[in-house]
C-alpha positions in Angstrom: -16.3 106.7 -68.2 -15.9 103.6 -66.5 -12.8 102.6 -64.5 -12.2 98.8 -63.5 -9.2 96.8 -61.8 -6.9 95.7 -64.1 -6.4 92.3 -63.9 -3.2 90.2 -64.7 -3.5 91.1 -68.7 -4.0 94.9 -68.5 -0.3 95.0 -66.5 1.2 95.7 -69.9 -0.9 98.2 -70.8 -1.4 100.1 -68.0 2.4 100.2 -67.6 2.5 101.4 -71.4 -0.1 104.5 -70.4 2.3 104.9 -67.8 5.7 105.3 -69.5 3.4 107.8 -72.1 1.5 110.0 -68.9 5.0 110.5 -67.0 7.0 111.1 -70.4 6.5 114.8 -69.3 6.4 114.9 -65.9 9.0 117.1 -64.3 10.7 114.9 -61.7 10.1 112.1 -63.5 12.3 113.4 -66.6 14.7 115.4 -64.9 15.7 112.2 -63.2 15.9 110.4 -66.5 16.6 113.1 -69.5 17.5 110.5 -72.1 14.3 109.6 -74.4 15.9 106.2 -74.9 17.3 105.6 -71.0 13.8 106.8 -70.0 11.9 104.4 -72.6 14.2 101.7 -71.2 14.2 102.6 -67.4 11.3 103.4 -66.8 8.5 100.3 -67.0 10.9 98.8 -64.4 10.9 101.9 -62.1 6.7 101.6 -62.6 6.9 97.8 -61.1 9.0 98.5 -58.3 7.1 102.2 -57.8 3.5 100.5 -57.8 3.7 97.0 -59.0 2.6 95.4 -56.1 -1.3 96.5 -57.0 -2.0 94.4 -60.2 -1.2 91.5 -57.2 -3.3 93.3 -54.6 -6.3 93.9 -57.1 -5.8 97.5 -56.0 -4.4 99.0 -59.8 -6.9 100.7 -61.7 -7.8 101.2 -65.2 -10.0 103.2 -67.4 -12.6 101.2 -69.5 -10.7 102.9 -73.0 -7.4 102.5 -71.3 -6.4 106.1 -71.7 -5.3 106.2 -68.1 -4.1 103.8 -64.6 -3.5 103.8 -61.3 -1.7 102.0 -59.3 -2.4 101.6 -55.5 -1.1 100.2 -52.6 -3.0 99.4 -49.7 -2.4 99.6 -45.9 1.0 97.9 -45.6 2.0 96.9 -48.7 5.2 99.6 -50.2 7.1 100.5 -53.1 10.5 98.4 -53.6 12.5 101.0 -52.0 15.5 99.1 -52.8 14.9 98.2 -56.4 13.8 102.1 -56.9 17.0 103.4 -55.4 19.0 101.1 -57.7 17.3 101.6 -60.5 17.9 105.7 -60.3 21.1 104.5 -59.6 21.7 103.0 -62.4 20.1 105.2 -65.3 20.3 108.5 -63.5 22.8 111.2 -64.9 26.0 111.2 -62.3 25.4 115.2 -61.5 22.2 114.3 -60.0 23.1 111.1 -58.3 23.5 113.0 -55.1 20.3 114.8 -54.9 18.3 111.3 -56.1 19.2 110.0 -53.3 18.2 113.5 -50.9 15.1 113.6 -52.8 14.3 109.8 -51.3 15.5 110.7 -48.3 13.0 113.4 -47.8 10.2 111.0 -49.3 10.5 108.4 -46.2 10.6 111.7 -43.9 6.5 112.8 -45.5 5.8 109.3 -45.5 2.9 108.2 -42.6 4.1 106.0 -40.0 0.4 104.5 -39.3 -1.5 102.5 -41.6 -2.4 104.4 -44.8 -3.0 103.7 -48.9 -0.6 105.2 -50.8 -0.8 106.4 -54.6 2.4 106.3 -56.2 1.5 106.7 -59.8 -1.3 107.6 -61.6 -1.5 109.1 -65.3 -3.7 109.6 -68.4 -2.2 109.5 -71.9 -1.7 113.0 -72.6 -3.6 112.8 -75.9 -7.0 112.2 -73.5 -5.9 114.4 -70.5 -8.2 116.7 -69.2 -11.5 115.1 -70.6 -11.7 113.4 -66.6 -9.6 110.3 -66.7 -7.5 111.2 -63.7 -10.9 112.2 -61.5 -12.3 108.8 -62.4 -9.5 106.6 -61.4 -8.8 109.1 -58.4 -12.8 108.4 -57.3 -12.7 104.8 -57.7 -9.2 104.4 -55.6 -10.8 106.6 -52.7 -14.0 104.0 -52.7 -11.6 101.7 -50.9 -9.9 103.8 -48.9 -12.8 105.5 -47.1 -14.4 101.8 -46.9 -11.6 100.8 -44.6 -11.7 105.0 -43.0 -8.0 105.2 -44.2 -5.5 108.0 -44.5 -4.6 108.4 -48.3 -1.2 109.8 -49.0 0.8 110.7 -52.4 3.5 112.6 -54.0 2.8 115.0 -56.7 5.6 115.2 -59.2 4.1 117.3 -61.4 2.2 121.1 -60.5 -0.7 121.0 -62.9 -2.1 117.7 -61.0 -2.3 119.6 -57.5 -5.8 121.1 -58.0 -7.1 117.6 -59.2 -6.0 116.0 -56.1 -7.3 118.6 -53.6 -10.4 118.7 -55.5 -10.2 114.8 -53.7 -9.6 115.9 -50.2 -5.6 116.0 -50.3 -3.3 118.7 -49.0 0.0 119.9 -49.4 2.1 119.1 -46.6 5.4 120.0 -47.7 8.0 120.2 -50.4 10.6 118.0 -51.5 13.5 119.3 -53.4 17.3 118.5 -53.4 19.7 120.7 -55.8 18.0 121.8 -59.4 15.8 119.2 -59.2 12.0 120.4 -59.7 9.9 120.5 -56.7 7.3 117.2 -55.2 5.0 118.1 -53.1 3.5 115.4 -50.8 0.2 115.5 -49.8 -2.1 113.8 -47.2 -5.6 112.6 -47.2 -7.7 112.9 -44.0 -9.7 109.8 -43.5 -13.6 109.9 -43.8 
């Protein structure tokens, strides 16, 4: 398989593989239970999550565009304030409270030094498991050990933990506020 940057005119689609590899994802549909607030929410909540890459020629997509990756390199973030706003917004009220924990705790795992930072990667789940997330997970690490980075992510979903340590990252904690289902961040030594 064959993974390449997406330029400028795979934005749309790699957003779309998105919204399809997170329709499942525990956090991600805990936070936003609705099909149709989800549907609607959630292409917005992918731009201000990882957006930044398609600019930074650091989002990634497989050559049969079954799966993406979008990541950000040393010093570029997530629009924290669109993100909280945005959860805000669509959110259920009874979980309002532990949104906003649950980002709280996120900054706390978050490295202070320079690092690149994966926050969203997914295969449509009609092709997962045939190696689409270990393809785009290789080709985001070439650049990170080219510059001898630290890599860091949060895992939103258990079944993608062995994948990511079979990379070189490592549990480092749990995030969890109320009922809301657990995120585990995880840190990448650099090499």
């Amino acid at each position: 398989m064959h993974v390449k940057t997406a330029l400028a005119a795979d934005q749309a689609g790699a957003i779309a593989l998105l919204i399809l590899a997170f329709s499942a994802d525990p956090m991600a549909r805990w936070s936003l239970p609705d099909p149709v607030t989800y549907l609607a929410a959630f292409p917005s909540i992918t731009k201000a999550f990882g957006g930044s890459a398609f600019a930074k020629g650091t989002a990634y997509i497989s050559s049969d565009y079954t799966g993406a990756a979008l990541w950000l390199p040393p010093g570029i973030t997530s629009d924290e304030e669109t993100l909280k706003r945005l959860f805000d917004e669509h959110t259920p009220d009874d979980i309002k409270e532990d949104m906003q924990a649950i980002f709280g705790q996120m900054e706390k795992f978050h490295p202070t030094t320079p690092h690149w930072y994966l926050p969203m990667i997914g295969v449509d789940p009609v092709h997962q498991g045939a190696g689409t997330g270990a393809a785009l997970m290789t080709e985001g690490l070439k650049a990170v050990d080219r510059d001898g980075s630290i890599a860091y992510l949060e895992s939103s979903n258990p079944r993608n933990i062995s994948l990511y340590e079979r990379h070189g990252f490592e549990v480092i904690g749990e995030i969890q506020s109320g009922n809301s289902p657990v995120v585990r961040p995880m840190l990448r030594k650099a090499r």
